[in-house]
N, C-alpha and C positions, 0 to 999 in steps of 0.2 A: 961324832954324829954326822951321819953322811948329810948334803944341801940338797934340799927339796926342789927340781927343776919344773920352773913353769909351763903352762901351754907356748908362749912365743918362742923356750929356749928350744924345744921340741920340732917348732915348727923350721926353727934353723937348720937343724940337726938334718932334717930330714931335706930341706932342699940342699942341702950340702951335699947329702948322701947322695943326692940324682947326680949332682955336675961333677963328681969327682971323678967320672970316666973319663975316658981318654978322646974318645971319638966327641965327644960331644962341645970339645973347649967350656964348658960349662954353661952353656944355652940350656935353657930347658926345653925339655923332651914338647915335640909336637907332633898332634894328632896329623895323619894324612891320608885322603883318599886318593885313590887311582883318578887318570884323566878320562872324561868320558867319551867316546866314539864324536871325532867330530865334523862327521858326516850327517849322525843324526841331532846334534848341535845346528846346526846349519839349516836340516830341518825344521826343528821346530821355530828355529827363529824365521825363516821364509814363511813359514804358516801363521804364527803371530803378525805377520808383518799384511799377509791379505788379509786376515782378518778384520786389523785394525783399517785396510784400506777401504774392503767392503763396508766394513759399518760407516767410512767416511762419505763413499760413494753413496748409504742409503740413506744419510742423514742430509738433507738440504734446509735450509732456514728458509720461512715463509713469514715478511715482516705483518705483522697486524696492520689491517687497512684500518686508516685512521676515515671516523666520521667526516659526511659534507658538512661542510659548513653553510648554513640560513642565509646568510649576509646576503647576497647576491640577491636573493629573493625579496628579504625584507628592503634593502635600499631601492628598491624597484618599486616594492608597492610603494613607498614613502614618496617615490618621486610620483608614480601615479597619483596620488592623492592630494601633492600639492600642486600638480597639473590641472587637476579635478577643481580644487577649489581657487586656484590662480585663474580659471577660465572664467568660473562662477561667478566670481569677484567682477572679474571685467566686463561679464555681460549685464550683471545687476549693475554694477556702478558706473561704468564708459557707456556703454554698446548703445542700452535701453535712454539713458540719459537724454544721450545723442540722438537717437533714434525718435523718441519723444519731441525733443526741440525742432527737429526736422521735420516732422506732421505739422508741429504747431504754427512750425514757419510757412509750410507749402499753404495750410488753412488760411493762414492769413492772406499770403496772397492769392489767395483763390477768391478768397472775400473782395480781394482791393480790387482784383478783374472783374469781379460780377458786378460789383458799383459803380465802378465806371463804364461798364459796359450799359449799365442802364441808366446811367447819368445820360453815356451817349445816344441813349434810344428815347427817352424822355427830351432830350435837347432836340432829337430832329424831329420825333414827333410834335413836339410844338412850333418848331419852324417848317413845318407841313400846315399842321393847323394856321398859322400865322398868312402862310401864303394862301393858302385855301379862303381865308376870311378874304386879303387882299384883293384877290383876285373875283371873289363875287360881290364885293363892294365898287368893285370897280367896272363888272360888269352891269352891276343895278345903276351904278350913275351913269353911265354910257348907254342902257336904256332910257332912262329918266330923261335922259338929252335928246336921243331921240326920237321921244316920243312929242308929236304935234302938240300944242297948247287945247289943242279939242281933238277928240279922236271920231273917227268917222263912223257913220252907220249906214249900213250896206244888207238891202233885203233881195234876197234870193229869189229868184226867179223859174229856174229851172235846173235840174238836177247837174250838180258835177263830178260826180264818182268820187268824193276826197272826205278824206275825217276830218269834222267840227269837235272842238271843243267846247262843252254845252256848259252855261253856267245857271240859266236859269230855263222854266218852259212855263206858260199859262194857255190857259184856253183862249183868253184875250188878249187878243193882239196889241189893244193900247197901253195894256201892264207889260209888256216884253217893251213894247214903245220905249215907255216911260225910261224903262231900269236901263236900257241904251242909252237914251239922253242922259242920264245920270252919268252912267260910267264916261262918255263921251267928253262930259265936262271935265272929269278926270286926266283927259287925254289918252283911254284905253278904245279905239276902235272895236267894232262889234260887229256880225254878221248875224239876219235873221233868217231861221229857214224855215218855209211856210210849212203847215201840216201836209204832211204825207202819205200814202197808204191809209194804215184802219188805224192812225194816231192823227187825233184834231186836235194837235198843240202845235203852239206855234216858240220856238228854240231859240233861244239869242246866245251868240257864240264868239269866242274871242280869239279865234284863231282856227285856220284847215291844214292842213299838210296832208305829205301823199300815203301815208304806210299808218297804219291803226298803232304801233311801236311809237312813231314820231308824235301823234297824237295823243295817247297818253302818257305821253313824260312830261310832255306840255300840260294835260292837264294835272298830272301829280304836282307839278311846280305854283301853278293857280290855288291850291287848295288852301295856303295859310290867307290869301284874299277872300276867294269866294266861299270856301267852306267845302265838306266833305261832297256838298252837292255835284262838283265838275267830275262832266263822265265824260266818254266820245260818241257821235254816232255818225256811222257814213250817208252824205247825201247827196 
């Protein structure tokens, strides 16, 4: 009974059967193509080669601009704001404070000058008044001295161009008389001027001088004596 040969004994067989040539030392048989023209070799690879340069040449990278960044902005305003209210601060709390105390102070001494300043106006004014008193007290006793212990009485005779100070007038002559002797006693001299012109009074006077001015200043000084009655009149 012939042995049944498998597909591996088969598949010996058969590479046996290629390498048992001569030529071949028992390599197995290989496919071969011709070489190809390698002129046009050399083309195509110079053509692939710009290709690839052109498309390197068209391709450039352009990086993503990155976002600004705020900061710059916002720590500016921050500082503004704390400039803003660092100023605020100092003119409500220092500035005004100061400023304040400084009125308060200059008021005060504006008060201290004007007090004493009328301290000093009230001081000389009373030592004006003081000498002012002084001095007509001491003119009133230097009159009083001298004047005669009886003062004289002296009746006019005929006109002398000069202003009398008039202190009393009657139609009669021995009531002007009289009110002479009286004053007289006083030690106030007296002049009478007899009636003149279209007036029949007869005048008793305590004084003439030359200017109608001179004459009533004199008589304004008469008037806490004789009363509002002292006038002038020229005779």
């Amino acid at each position: 009974m012939a042995k049944r040969k498998d597909k591996g004994d088969q598949a010996n067989e058969n590479l046996n059967d290629g390498n048992s040539g001569e030529d071949n030392f028992g390599l197995p048989e290989v496919e071969y193509k011709p070489l190809e023209n390698p002129e046009e070799t050399s083309k195509v690879e110079e053509s692939t080669y710009k290709t690839e340069e052109t498309v390197r040449e068209s391709y450039s990278y352009t990086p993503a601009e990155e976002p600004k960044s705020n900061a710059p902005i916002i720590i500016a305003v921050i500082i503004g704001v704390v400039l803003v209210v660092a100023g605020y601060l100092i003119w409500e709390y220092v500035y005004k404070p100061q400023k304040a105390e400084k009125a308060k102070k200059e008021l005060a001494d504006q008060k201290a000058r004007d007090k004493a300043a009328k301290e000093k106006a009230d001081r000389e004014a009373a030592e004006r008044a003081a000498e002012e008193q002084r001095r007509k007290e001491a003119e009133a006793a230097a009159a009083l001295a001298a004047k005669p212990a009886i003062g004289t009485i002296e009746t006019l005779s005929s006109r002398t161009n000069r202003y009398y100070v008039v202190v009393a007038s009657a139609v009669d002559g021995d009531l002007i008389m009289d009110y002479a002797k009286k004053l007289s006693a006083k030690g106030t001299s007296t002049q009478i001027v007899p009636p003149f012109g279209k007036w029949k009074f007869y005048r008793l006077t305590v004084g003439n001088f030359d200017t109608y001015a001179l004459a009533q200043t004199n008589a304004d000084s008469v008037k806490p004596e004789f009363g509002e009655g002292a006038w002038v009149v020229k005779y």
